[in-house]
C-alpha positions as CSV (number, residue, x, y, z in Angstrom):
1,X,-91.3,112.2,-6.9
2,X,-88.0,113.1,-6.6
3,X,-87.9,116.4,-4.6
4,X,-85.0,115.4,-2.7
5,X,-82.6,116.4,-5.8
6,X,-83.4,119.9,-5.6
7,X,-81.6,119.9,-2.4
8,X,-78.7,117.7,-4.3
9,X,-78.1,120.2,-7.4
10,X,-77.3,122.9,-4.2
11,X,-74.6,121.3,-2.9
12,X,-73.1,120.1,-6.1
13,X,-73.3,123.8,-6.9
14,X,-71.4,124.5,-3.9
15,X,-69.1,122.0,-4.3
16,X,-68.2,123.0,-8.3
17,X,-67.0,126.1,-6.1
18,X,-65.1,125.0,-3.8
19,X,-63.0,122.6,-6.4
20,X,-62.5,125.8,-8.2
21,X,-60.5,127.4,-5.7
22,X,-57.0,126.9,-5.5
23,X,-57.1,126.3,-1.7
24,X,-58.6,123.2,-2.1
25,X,-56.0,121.2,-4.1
26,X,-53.3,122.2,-1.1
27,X,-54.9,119.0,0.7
28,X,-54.6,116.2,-1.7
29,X,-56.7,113.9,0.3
30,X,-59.7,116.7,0.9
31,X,-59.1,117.2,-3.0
32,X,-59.9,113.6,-3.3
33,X,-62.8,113.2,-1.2
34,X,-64.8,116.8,-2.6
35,X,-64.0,115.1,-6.1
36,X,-65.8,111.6,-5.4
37,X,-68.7,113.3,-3.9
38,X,-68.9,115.7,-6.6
39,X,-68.9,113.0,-8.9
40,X,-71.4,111.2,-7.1
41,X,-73.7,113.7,-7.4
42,X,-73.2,114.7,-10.8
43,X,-74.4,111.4,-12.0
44,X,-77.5,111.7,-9.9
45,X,-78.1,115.3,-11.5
46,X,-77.7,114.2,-15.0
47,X,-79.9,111.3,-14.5
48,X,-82.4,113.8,-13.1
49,X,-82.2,116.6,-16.4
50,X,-82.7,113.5,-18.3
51,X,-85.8,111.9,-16.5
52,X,-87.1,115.7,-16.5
53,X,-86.6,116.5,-20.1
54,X,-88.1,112.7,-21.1
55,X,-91.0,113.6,-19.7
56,X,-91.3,117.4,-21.2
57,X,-90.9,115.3,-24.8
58,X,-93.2,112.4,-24.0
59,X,-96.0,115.4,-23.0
60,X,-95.3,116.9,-26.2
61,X,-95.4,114.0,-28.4
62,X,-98.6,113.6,-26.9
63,X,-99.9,116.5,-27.9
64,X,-99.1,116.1,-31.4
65,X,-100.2,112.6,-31.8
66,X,-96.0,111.4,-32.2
67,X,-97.5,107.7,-31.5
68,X,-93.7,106.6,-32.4
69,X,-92.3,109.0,-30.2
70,X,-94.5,108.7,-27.1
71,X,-93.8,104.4,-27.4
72,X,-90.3,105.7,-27.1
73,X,-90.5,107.3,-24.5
74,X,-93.2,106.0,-22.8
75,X,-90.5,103.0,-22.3
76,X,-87.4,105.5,-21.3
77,X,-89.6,107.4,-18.7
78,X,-89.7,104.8,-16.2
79,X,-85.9,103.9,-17.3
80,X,-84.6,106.6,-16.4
81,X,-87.1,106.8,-13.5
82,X,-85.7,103.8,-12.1
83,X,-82.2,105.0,-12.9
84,X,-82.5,108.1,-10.5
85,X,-84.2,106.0,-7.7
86,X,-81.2,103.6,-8.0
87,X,-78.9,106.4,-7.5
88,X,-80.5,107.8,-4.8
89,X,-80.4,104.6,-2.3
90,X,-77.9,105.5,0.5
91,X,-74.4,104.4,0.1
92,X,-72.0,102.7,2.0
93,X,-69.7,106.0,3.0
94,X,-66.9,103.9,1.5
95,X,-67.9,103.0,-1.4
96,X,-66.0,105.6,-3.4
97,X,-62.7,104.2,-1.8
98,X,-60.1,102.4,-2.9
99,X,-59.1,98.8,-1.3
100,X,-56.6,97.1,0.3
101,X,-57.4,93.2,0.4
102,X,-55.9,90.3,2.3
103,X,-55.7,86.5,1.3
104,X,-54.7,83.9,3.6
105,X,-54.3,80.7,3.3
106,X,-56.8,78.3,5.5
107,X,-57.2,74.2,6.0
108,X,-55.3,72.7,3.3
109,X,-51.5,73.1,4.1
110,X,-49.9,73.5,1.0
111,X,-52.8,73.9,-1.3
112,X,-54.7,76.1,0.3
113,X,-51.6,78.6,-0.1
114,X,-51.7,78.1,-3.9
115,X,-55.2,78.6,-4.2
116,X,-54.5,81.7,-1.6
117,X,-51.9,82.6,-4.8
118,X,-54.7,82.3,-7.5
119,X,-57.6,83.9,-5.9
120,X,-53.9,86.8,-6.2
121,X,-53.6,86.4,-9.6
122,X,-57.6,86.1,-9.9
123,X,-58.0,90.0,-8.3
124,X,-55.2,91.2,-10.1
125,X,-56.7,90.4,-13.4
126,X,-59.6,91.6,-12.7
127,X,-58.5,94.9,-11.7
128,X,-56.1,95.0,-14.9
129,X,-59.4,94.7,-16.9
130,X,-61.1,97.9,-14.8
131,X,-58.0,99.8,-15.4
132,X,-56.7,100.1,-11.9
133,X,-53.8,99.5,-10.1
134,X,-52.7,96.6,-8.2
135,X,-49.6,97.2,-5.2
136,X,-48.6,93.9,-3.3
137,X,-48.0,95.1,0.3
138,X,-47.1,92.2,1.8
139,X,-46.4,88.7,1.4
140,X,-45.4,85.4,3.2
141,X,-45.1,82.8,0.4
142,X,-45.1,79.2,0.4
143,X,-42.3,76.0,-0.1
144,X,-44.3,75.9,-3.3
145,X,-45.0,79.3,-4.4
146,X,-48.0,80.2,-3.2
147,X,-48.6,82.4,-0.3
148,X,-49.8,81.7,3.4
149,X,-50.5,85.4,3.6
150,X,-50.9,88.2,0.8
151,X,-52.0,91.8,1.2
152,X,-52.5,93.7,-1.6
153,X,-53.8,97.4,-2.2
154,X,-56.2,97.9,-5.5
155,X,-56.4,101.5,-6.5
156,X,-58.4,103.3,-9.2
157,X,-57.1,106.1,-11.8
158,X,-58.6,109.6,-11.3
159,X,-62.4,110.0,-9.8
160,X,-64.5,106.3,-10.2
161,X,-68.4,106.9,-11.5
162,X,-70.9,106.2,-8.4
163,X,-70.7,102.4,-7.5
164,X,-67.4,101.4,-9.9
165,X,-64.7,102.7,-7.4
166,X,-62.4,99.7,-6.2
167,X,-64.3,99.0,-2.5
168,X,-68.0,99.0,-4.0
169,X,-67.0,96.6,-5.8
170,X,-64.4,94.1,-4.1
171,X,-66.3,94.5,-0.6
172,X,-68.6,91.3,-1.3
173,X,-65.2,89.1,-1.6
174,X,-65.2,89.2,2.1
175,X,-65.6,85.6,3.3
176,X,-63.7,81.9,3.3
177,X,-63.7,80.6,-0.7
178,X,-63.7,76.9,-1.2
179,X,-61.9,75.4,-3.8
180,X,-61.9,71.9,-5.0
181,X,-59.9,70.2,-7.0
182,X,-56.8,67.8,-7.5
183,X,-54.1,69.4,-5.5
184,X,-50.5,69.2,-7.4
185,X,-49.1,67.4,-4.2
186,X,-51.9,64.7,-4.6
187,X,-50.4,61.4,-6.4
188,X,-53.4,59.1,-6.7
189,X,-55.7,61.8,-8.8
190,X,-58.0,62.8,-5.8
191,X,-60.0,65.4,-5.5
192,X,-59.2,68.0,-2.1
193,X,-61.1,70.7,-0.4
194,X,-59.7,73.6,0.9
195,X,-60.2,77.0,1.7
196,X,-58.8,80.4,2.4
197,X,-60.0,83.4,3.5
198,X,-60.5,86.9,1.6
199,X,-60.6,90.1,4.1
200,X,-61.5,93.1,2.4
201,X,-61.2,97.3,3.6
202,X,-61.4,100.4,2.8
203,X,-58.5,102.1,1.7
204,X,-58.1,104.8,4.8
205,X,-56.5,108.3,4.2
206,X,-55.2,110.3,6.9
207,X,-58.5,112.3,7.5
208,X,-60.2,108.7,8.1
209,X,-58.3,107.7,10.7
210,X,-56.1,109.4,13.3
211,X,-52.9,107.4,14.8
212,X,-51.0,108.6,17.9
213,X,-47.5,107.8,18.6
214,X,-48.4,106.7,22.1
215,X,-50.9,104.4,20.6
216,X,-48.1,102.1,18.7
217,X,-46.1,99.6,20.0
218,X,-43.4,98.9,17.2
219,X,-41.2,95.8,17.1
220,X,-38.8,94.8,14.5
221,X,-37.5,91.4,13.3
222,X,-35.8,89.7,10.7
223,X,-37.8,88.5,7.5
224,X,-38.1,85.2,6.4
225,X,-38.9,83.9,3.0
226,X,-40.5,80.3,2.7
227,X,-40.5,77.4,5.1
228,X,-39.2,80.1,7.7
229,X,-35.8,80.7,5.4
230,X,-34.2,83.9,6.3
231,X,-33.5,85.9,3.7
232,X,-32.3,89.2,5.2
233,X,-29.6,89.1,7.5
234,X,-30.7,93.0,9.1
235,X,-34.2,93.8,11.2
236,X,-35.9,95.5,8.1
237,X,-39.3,93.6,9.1
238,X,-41.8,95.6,11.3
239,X,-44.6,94.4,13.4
240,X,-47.1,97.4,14.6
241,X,-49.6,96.3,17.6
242,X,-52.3,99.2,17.8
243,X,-52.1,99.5,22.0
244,X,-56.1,100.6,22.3
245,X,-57.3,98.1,19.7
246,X,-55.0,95.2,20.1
247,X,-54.8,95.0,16.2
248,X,-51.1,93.9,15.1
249,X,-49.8,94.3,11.2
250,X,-46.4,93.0,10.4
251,X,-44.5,93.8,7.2
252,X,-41.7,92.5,5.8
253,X,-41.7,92.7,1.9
254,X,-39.8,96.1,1.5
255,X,-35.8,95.7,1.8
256,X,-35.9,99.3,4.3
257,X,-37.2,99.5,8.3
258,X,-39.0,102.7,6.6
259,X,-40.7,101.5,4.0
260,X,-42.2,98.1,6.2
261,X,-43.3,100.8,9.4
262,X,-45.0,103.1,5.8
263,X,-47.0,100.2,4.6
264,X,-48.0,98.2,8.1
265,X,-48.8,102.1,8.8
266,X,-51.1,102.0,5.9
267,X,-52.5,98.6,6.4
268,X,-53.4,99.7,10.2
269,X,-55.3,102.8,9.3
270,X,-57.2,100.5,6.8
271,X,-58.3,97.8,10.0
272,X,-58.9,100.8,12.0
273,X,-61.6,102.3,9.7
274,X,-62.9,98.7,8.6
275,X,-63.5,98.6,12.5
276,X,-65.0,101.3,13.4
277,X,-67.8,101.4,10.4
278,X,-68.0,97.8,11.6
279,X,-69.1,99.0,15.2
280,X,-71.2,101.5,13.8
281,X,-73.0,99.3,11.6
282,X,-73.6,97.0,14.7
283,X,-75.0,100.2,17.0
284,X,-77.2,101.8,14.6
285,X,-80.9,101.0,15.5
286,X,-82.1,100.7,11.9
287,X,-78.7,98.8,10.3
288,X,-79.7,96.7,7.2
289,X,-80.0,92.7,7.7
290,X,-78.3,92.4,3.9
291,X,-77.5,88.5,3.7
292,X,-74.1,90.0,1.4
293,X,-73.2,92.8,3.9
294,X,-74.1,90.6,7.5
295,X,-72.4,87.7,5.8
296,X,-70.4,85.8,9.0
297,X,-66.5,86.1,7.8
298,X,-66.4,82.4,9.2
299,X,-68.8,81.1,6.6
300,X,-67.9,80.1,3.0
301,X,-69.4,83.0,0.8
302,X,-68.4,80.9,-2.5
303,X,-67.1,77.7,-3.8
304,X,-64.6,77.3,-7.0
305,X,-65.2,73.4,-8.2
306,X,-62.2,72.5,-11.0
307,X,-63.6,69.4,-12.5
308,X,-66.8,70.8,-13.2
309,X,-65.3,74.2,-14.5
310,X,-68.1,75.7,-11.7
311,X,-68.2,78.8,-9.8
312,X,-70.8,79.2,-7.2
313,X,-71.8,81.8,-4.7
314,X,-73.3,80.8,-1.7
315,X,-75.4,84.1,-0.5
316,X,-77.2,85.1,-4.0
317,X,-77.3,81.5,-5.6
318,X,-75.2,82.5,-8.5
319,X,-73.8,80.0,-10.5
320,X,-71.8,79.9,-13.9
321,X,-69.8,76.7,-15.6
322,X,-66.9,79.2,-16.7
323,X,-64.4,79.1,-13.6
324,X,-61.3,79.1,-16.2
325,X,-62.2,82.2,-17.0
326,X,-63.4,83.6,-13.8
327,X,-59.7,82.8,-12.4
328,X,-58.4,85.0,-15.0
329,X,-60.5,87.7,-13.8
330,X,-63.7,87.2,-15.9
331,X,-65.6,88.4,-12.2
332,X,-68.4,90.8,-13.8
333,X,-71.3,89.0,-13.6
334,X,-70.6,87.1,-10.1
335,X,-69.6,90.6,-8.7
336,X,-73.1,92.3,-10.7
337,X,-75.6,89.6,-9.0
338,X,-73.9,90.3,-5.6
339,X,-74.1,94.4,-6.0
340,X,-77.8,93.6,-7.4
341,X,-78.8,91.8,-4.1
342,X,-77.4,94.4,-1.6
343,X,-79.2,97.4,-4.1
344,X,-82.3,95.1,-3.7
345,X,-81.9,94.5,0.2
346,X,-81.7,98.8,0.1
347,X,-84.4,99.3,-1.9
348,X,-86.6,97.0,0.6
349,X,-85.4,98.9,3.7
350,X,-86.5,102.1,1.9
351,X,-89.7,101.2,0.9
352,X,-90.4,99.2,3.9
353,X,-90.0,102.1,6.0
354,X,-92.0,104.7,4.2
Protein backbone atom coordinates (compact mmCIF):
# COMPACT_ATOMS: atom_id res chain seq x y z
CA UNK A 1 0.00 0.00 0.00
CA UNK A 2 2.49 2.24 0.78
CA UNK A 3 5.67 1.13 -1.17
CA UNK A 4 6.63 4.47 -1.95
CA UNK A 5 8.18 4.95 1.73
CA UNK A 6 10.68 2.54 1.25
CA UNK A 7 12.15 4.91 -1.16
CA UNK A 8 11.50 7.85 1.60
CA UNK A 9 13.41 6.05 4.64
CA UNK A 10 16.60 6.19 1.84
CA UNK A 11 16.78 9.56 1.63
CA UNK A 12 16.03 10.43 5.15
CA UNK A 13 18.92 8.13 5.80
CA UNK A 14 20.99 10.16 3.56
CA UNK A 15 19.99 13.19 4.73
CA UNK A 16 20.70 12.22 8.75
CA UNK A 17 24.22 12.09 7.05
CA UNK A 18 24.68 14.90 5.55
CA UNK A 19 23.26 17.14 8.68
CA UNK A 20 25.93 15.24 10.54
CA UNK A 21 28.72 16.67 8.80
CA UNK A 22 30.08 19.88 9.75
CA UNK A 23 30.18 21.20 6.13
CA UNK A 24 26.70 21.57 6.10
CA UNK A 25 26.03 24.08 8.90
CA UNK A 26 28.71 26.51 6.98
CA UNK A 27 25.47 27.54 4.76
CA UNK A 28 22.88 28.55 7.14
CA UNK A 29 20.21 28.63 4.60
CA UNK A 30 21.19 24.96 3.00
CA UNK A 31 21.20 24.03 6.86
CA UNK A 32 17.77 25.25 7.01
CA UNK A 33 16.25 23.72 4.01
CA UNK A 34 18.02 19.86 4.68
CA UNK A 35 16.45 20.41 8.20
CA UNK A 36 12.65 21.02 7.06
CA UNK A 37 12.86 18.24 4.58
CA UNK A 38 14.44 16.00 7.02
CA UNK A 39 11.72 16.81 9.24
CA UNK A 40 9.21 16.32 6.78
CA UNK A 41 10.16 13.08 6.26
CA UNK A 42 10.70 11.88 9.61
CA UNK A 43 7.10 12.40 10.44
CA UNK A 44 6.10 10.31 7.41
CA UNK A 45 8.55 7.48 8.61
CA UNK A 46 7.28 7.35 12.10
CA UNK A 47 3.79 7.36 10.99
CA UNK A 48 4.86 4.45 8.72
CA UNK A 49 6.81 2.10 11.85
CA UNK A 50 3.62 2.83 13.60
CA UNK A 51 0.99 1.71 10.87
CA UNK A 52 3.55 -1.29 10.34
CA UNK A 53 3.86 -2.38 13.95
CA UNK A 54 -0.27 -1.77 14.42
CA UNK A 55 -0.75 -4.26 12.13
CA UNK A 56 2.07 -6.91 13.40
CA UNK A 57 -0.05 -6.49 16.97
CA UNK A 58 -3.59 -6.56 15.50
CA UNK A 59 -2.26 -10.12 13.59
CA UNK A 60 -1.18 -11.35 16.81
CA UNK A 61 -4.01 -10.45 18.83
CA UNK A 62 -5.74 -12.35 16.38
CA UNK A 63 -4.13 -15.26 16.90
CA UNK A 64 -4.63 -15.35 20.47
CA UNK A 65 -8.22 -14.45 20.51
CA UNK A 66 -7.18 -10.66 22.32
CA UNK A 67 -10.94 -9.60 21.18
CA UNK A 68 -10.15 -6.30 23.30
CA UNK A 69 -6.96 -5.86 21.66
CA UNK A 70 -7.84 -6.53 18.08
CA UNK A 71 -11.22 -3.78 18.65
CA UNK A 72 -8.27 -1.61 19.43
CA UNK A 73 -6.62 -1.89 16.94
CA UNK A 74 -8.80 -2.78 14.50
CA UNK A 75 -9.88 1.03 14.91
CA UNK A 76 -5.99 2.49 14.99
CA UNK A 77 -5.07 0.51 11.73
CA UNK A 78 -6.96 2.50 9.43
CA UNK A 79 -5.98 5.72 11.79
CA UNK A 80 -2.92 5.55 11.22
CA UNK A 81 -3.49 4.32 7.74
CA UNK A 82 -5.11 7.45 6.86
CA UNK A 83 -2.44 9.30 8.79
CA UNK A 84 0.41 8.13 6.40
CA UNK A 85 -1.79 8.69 3.19
CA UNK A 86 -2.28 12.24 4.57
CA UNK A 87 1.27 12.80 4.82
CA UNK A 88 2.07 11.53 1.63
CA UNK A 89 -0.12 14.08 -0.60
CA UNK A 90 2.36 16.31 -2.45
CA UNK A 91 3.11 19.62 -0.89
CA UNK A 92 3.24 23.01 -1.82
CA UNK A 93 7.34 23.34 -2.05
CA UNK A 94 6.72 26.23 0.30
CA UNK A 95 5.05 25.06 2.68
CA UNK A 96 7.83 24.68 5.25
CA UNK A 97 8.61 28.50 4.86
CA UNK A 98 8.24 31.16 6.68
CA UNK A 99 5.99 34.38 5.59
CA UNK A 100 6.00 37.70 4.96
CA UNK A 101 2.36 39.13 4.67
CA UNK A 102 1.02 42.49 3.45
CA UNK A 103 -2.27 44.34 4.47
CA UNK A 104 -3.63 47.18 2.69
CA UNK A 105 -6.17 49.18 3.25
CA UNK A 106 -9.16 49.09 0.32
CA UNK A 107 -12.68 51.10 -0.20
CA UNK A 108 -13.44 52.64 3.05
CA UNK A 109 -11.00 55.68 3.55
CA UNK A 110 -10.36 55.82 6.92
CA UNK A 111 -11.89 52.67 8.17
CA UNK A 112 -10.77 50.43 5.97
CA UNK A 113 -7.09 51.43 7.32
CA UNK A 114 -8.25 50.52 10.85
CA UNK A 115 -9.62 47.36 10.01
CA UNK A 116 -6.22 47.05 7.73
CA UNK A 117 -4.67 47.66 11.58
CA UNK A 118 -6.84 44.84 13.22
CA UNK A 119 -6.62 42.20 10.71
CA UNK A 120 -2.34 43.50 12.21
CA UNK A 121 -3.04 42.94 15.46
CA UNK A 122 -5.45 39.83 14.43
CA UNK A 123 -2.07 37.86 12.73
CA UNK A 124 0.03 38.94 15.31
CA UNK A 125 -1.92 37.25 18.03
CA UNK A 126 -2.24 34.49 16.29
CA UNK A 127 1.27 33.88 15.67
CA UNK A 128 2.04 34.85 19.48
CA UNK A 129 -0.24 31.78 20.31
CA UNK A 130 1.96 29.32 17.71
CA UNK A 131 5.06 30.60 19.25
CA UNK A 132 6.56 32.45 16.43
CA UNK A 133 7.75 35.63 15.70
CA UNK A 134 6.26 38.63 14.25
CA UNK A 135 8.80 41.69 12.46
CA UNK A 136 6.82 44.73 11.05
CA UNK A 137 8.70 45.60 7.89
CA UNK A 138 6.95 48.35 6.80
CA UNK A 139 4.27 50.59 7.44
CA UNK A 140 2.31 53.70 6.15
CA UNK A 141 -0.20 54.46 8.97
CA UNK A 142 -3.21 56.43 9.02
CA UNK A 143 -4.55 60.23 10.45
CA UNK A 144 -6.26 57.73 12.85
CA UNK A 145 -3.87 54.99 13.58
CA UNK A 146 -4.46 52.52 11.39
CA UNK A 147 -2.40 51.70 8.45
CA UNK A 148 -3.00 52.24 4.57
CA UNK A 149 -0.23 49.79 4.07
CA UNK A 150 1.51 47.12 6.57
CA UNK A 151 4.08 44.44 5.77
CA UNK A 152 4.91 42.25 8.21
CA UNK A 153 7.30 39.07 8.26
CA UNK A 154 5.97 35.93 10.54
CA UNK A 155 8.75 33.55 11.37
CA UNK A 156 8.81 30.18 13.25
CA UNK A 157 11.41 29.00 16.04
CA UNK A 158 13.71 26.06 15.05
CA UNK A 159 12.35 23.36 12.32
CA UNK A 160 8.11 23.53 12.11
CA UNK A 161 6.39 19.67 11.98
CA UNK A 162 4.98 18.95 8.30
CA UNK A 163 2.07 21.47 7.53
CA UNK A 164 2.58 23.91 10.90
CA UNK A 165 5.39 26.04 9.44
CA UNK A 166 4.22 29.82 9.09
CA UNK A 167 3.28 29.75 5.02
CA UNK A 168 1.19 26.36 5.19
CA UNK A 169 -0.67 27.97 7.33
CA UNK A 170 -1.14 31.88 6.56
CA UNK A 171 -1.19 31.11 2.67
CA UNK A 172 -5.26 30.83 2.57
CA UNK A 173 -5.43 34.63 4.02
CA UNK A 174 -4.73 35.57 0.58
CA UNK A 175 -7.82 37.54 -0.64
CA UNK A 176 -9.92 40.99 0.02
CA UNK A 177 -11.67 40.58 3.88
CA UNK A 178 -14.84 42.40 4.43
CA UNK A 179 -15.72 43.85 7.48
CA UNK A 180 -18.87 45.39 8.64
CA UNK A 181 -19.57 47.33 11.24
CA UNK A 182 -20.10 50.89 12.72
CA UNK A 183 -17.05 52.73 11.77
CA UNK A 184 -15.69 55.16 14.78
CA UNK A 185 -16.03 58.24 12.21
CA UNK A 186 -19.77 57.36 11.75
CA UNK A 187 -22.05 59.74 13.97
CA UNK A 188 -25.66 58.48 13.30
CA UNK A 189 -24.89 54.62 14.47
CA UNK A 190 -24.65 53.11 10.83
CA UNK A 191 -23.41 50.19 9.85
CA UNK A 192 -20.27 50.49 6.87
CA UNK A 193 -18.74 48.01 4.58
CA UNK A 194 -15.31 47.98 3.82
CA UNK A 195 -12.58 45.96 2.82
CA UNK A 196 -8.82 45.45 2.56
CA UNK A 197 -6.72 43.26 1.09
CA UNK A 198 -4.36 40.47 2.69
CA UNK A 199 -1.26 39.33 0.20
CA UNK A 200 0.53 36.52 1.44
CA UNK A 201 4.40 34.92 0.30
CA UNK A 202 6.78 32.88 1.01
CA UNK A 203 9.54 33.93 2.97
CA UNK A 204 12.55 33.67 0.03
CA UNK A 205 16.18 32.96 1.14
CA UNK A 206 19.00 33.75 -1.04
CA UNK A 207 19.12 30.13 -2.73
CA UNK A 208 15.27 30.90 -3.81
CA UNK A 209 15.85 33.73 -5.56
CA UNK A 210 18.86 35.29 -7.36
CA UNK A 211 19.03 39.35 -7.63
CA UNK A 212 21.47 41.12 -9.99
CA UNK A 213 22.71 44.55 -9.42
CA UNK A 214 21.89 45.43 -13.03
CA UNK A 215 18.38 44.23 -12.45
CA UNK A 216 17.57 47.13 -9.62
CA UNK A 217 16.68 50.47 -10.20
CA UNK A 218 17.00 52.18 -6.59
CA UNK A 219 15.53 55.50 -5.74
CA UNK A 220 15.50 57.19 -2.51
CA UNK A 221 13.07 59.71 -0.84
CA UNK A 222 12.06 61.20 2.23
CA UNK A 223 9.52 59.30 4.61
CA UNK A 224 6.38 60.57 5.54
CA UNK A 225 4.29 59.62 8.58
CA UNK A 226 0.37 60.17 8.35
CA UNK A 227 -1.67 62.41 6.14
CA UNK A 228 1.73 62.75 4.11
CA UNK A 229 3.54 64.49 7.33
CA UNK A 230 7.27 64.25 6.96
CA UNK A 231 8.81 63.02 9.61
CA UNK A 232 12.53 62.71 8.52
CA UNK A 233 14.20 65.48 7.30
CA UNK A 234 17.17 62.98 5.33
CA UNK A 235 16.39 60.42 2.17
CA UNK A 236 16.52 57.27 4.46
CA UNK A 237 13.28 55.85 2.50
CA UNK A 238 14.12 53.45 -0.48
CA UNK A 239 11.95 52.44 -3.33
CA UNK A 240 13.46 49.29 -5.39
CA UNK A 241 11.76 48.75 -9.01
CA UNK A 242 12.80 45.07 -10.20
CA UNK A 243 13.89 46.28 -14.02
CA UNK A 244 12.78 42.58 -15.67
CA UNK A 245 9.69 42.24 -13.57
CA UNK A 246 8.50 45.73 -13.17
CA UNK A 247 7.77 44.89 -9.35
CA UNK A 248 8.58 48.08 -7.06
CA UNK A 249 8.90 47.73 -3.07
CA UNK A 250 9.41 50.93 -1.09
CA UNK A 251 10.46 51.08 2.57
CA UNK A 252 10.56 53.60 4.82
CA UNK A 253 10.13 52.40 8.45
CA UNK A 254 13.92 51.98 9.41
CA UNK A 255 15.69 55.37 10.46
CA UNK A 256 19.03 54.16 8.01
CA UNK A 257 19.23 54.18 3.85
CA UNK A 258 20.74 50.57 4.72
CA UNK A 259 18.44 49.11 6.71
CA UNK A 260 15.11 50.31 4.17
CA UNK A 261 17.44 48.96 0.73
CA UNK A 262 17.92 45.30 3.49
CA UNK A 263 14.23 44.90 4.04
CA UNK A 264 12.61 46.20 0.47
CA UNK A 265 15.60 43.77 -0.59
CA UNK A 266 13.86 41.09 1.43
CA UNK A 267 10.39 41.89 0.55
CA UNK A 268 11.47 41.74 -3.38
CA UNK A 269 12.99 38.30 -3.24
CA UNK A 270 9.65 37.31 -1.44
CA UNK A 271 7.33 38.78 -4.74
CA UNK A 272 9.91 37.26 -6.93
CA UNK A 273 9.42 33.74 -5.65
CA UNK A 274 5.57 34.25 -4.93
CA UNK A 275 5.79 34.92 -8.84
CA UNK A 276 7.49 32.61 -10.22
CA UNK A 277 5.66 29.44 -8.29
CA UNK A 278 2.67 31.56 -9.50
CA UNK A 279 3.76 31.07 -13.29
CA UNK A 280 4.52 27.64 -12.69
CA UNK A 281 1.42 26.72 -11.15
CA UNK A 282 -0.35 28.44 -14.27
CA UNK A 283 2.02 26.32 -16.97
CA UNK A 284 1.87 22.93 -15.46
CA UNK A 285 -0.54 20.72 -17.52
CA UNK A 286 -2.01 18.90 -14.49
CA UNK A 287 -2.09 22.10 -11.79
CA UNK A 288 -4.95 21.55 -9.22
CA UNK A 289 -8.37 23.60 -9.68
CA UNK A 290 -8.32 24.02 -5.52
CA UNK A 291 -11.29 26.62 -5.04
CA UNK A 292 -8.67 27.92 -1.69
CA UNK A 293 -5.42 27.87 -3.86
CA UNK A 294 -7.17 29.32 -7.55
CA UNK A 295 -9.06 31.78 -5.30
CA UNK A 296 -9.13 35.33 -7.56
CA UNK A 297 -7.12 37.88 -5.17
CA UNK A 298 -9.95 40.35 -6.40
CA UNK A 299 -12.63 38.42 -4.77
CA UNK A 300 -13.62 38.51 -1.00
CA UNK A 301 -12.32 35.23 0.53
CA UNK A 302 -14.07 36.19 3.98
CA UNK A 303 -16.36 38.56 5.67
CA UNK A 304 -15.96 39.83 9.51
CA UNK A 305 -19.75 41.09 10.61
CA UNK A 306 -19.43 43.04 14.23
CA UNK A 307 -23.04 43.19 15.17
CA UNK A 308 -23.59 39.78 14.79
CA UNK A 309 -20.15 38.73 16.49
CA UNK A 310 -19.86 36.48 12.90
CA UNK A 311 -16.97 35.31 10.98
CA UNK A 312 -17.52 33.78 7.66
CA UNK A 313 -15.40 32.33 4.95
CA UNK A 314 -16.55 32.58 1.58
CA UNK A 315 -14.67 29.49 -0.27
CA UNK A 316 -15.24 26.46 2.43
CA UNK A 317 -18.65 27.88 3.95
CA UNK A 318 -17.21 28.17 7.41
CA UNK A 319 -18.93 30.06 9.76
CA UNK A 320 -18.51 30.70 13.64
CA UNK A 321 -20.49 33.46 15.92
CA UNK A 322 -17.06 34.16 17.95
CA UNK A 323 -15.39 37.07 15.77
CA UNK A 324 -14.31 38.78 19.31
CA UNK A 325 -12.23 36.26 19.68
CA UNK A 326 -11.11 35.45 16.23
CA UNK A 327 -9.70 39.19 16.16
CA UNK A 328 -7.59 38.30 18.98
CA UNK A 329 -6.22 35.56 17.10
CA UNK A 330 -8.57 32.61 18.07
CA UNK A 331 -7.97 31.55 13.93
CA UNK A 332 -7.57 27.64 14.45
CA UNK A 333 -10.54 26.34 13.31
CA UNK A 334 -11.25 28.93 10.34
CA UNK A 335 -7.55 28.25 9.21
CA UNK A 336 -8.15 24.01 9.94
CA UNK A 337 -11.50 23.93 7.61
CA UNK A 338 -9.43 25.85 4.90
CA UNK A 339 -6.16 23.44 5.16
CA UNK A 340 -9.01 20.47 5.30
CA UNK A 341 -10.45 21.60 1.85
CA UNK A 342 -7.11 22.02 -0.09
CA UNK A 343 -5.91 18.28 1.59
CA UNK A 344 -9.38 17.20 0.26
CA UNK A 345 -9.02 18.96 -3.31
CA UNK A 346 -5.33 16.82 -3.24
CA UNK A 347 -6.54 13.81 -2.24
CA UNK A 348 -9.26 14.04 -5.22
CA UNK A 349 -6.51 14.87 -7.76
CA UNK A 350 -4.66 11.68 -6.52
CA UNK A 351 -7.27 9.36 -6.62
CA UNK A 352 -8.77 10.74 -9.67
CA UNK A 353 -5.74 10.11 -11.53
CA UNK A 354 -4.87 6.70 -10.61
Amino acid sequence: MFEAVETLIEEHAALEQRMADPALHADAAQAKKVGRRYAELTAVIRTYREWQQAQDDLEAARELELDDEVADLEHRVPELAERLQRLLVPRDPSDGKDVIVEIKGGEGGEESALFAGDLLRMYSRYAEHRGWRTEVLDATESALGGYKSVTVSVQAKGTPEPGEAPYALLKFEGGVHRVQRVPVTESQGRIHTSAAGVFVMPEAEDVDVEIHDNELRIDVFRSSGPGGQSVNTTDSAVRITHLPTGIVVSCQNEKSQLQNKEQALRILRSRLLEAAQAAADAEASDARKSQVRTVDRSERVRTYNFPENRISDHRTGFKAYNLDAVMDGALDDVIASLVEADLAERLAGIEGGS
